[in-house]
C-alpha positions in Angstrom: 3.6 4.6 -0.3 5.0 7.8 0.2 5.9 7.2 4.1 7.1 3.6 3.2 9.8 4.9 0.5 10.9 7.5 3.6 11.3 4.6 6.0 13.5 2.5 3.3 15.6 5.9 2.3 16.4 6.9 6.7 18.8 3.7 7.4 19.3 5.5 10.7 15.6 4.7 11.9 15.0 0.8 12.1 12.0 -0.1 9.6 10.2 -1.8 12.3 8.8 1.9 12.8 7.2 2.3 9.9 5.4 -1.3 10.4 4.5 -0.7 14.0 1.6 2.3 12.9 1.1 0.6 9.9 -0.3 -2.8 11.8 -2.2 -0.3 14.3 -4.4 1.1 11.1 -4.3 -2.5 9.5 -6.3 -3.9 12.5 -8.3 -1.0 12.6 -9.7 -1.2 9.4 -8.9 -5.0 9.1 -10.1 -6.6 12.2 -9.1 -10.2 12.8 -12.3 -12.9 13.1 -13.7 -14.1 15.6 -11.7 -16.6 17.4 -12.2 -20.2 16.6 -12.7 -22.9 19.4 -9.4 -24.3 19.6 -7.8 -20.6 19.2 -10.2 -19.7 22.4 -8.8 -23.3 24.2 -5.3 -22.5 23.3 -5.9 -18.9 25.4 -7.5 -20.4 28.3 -11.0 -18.9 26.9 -9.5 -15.4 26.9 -10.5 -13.7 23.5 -8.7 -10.6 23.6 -5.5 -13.2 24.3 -6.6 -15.5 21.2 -7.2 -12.3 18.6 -3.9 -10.9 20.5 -2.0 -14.2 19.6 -3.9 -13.8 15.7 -2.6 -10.7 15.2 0.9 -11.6 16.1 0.8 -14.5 14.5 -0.2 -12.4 10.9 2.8 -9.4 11.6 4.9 -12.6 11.9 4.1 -13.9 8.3 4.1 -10.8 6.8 7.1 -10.2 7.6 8.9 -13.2 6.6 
């Protein structure tokens, strides 16, 4: 919280920052599942390209 409220208060530094390190421990801690079959068909079979496109598609929504 404490880092979040420092982001806000700094307008000089775009808040994007604060998310970017935030997402990296999120995943960490928070891995996304297993890719589905039709996430796996959309990336061609590539898994690290369908968990990839999962985690993008989750920092998308959250922040909406």
């Amino acid at each position: 919280m404490p880092s979040f409220t420092a982001a806000q208060e700094n307008k000089a530094i775009p808040i994007k920052h604060f998310f970017g390190p935030l997402y990296v421990d999120w995943f960490k801690e928070f891995p996304c599942p297993e890719p589905n079959v039709k996430q796996l068909a959309n990336a061609k079979g590539d898994k690290g390209v369908a968990v990839a496109k999962a985690e993008s598609s989750m920092k998308n929504v959250s922040s909406a």
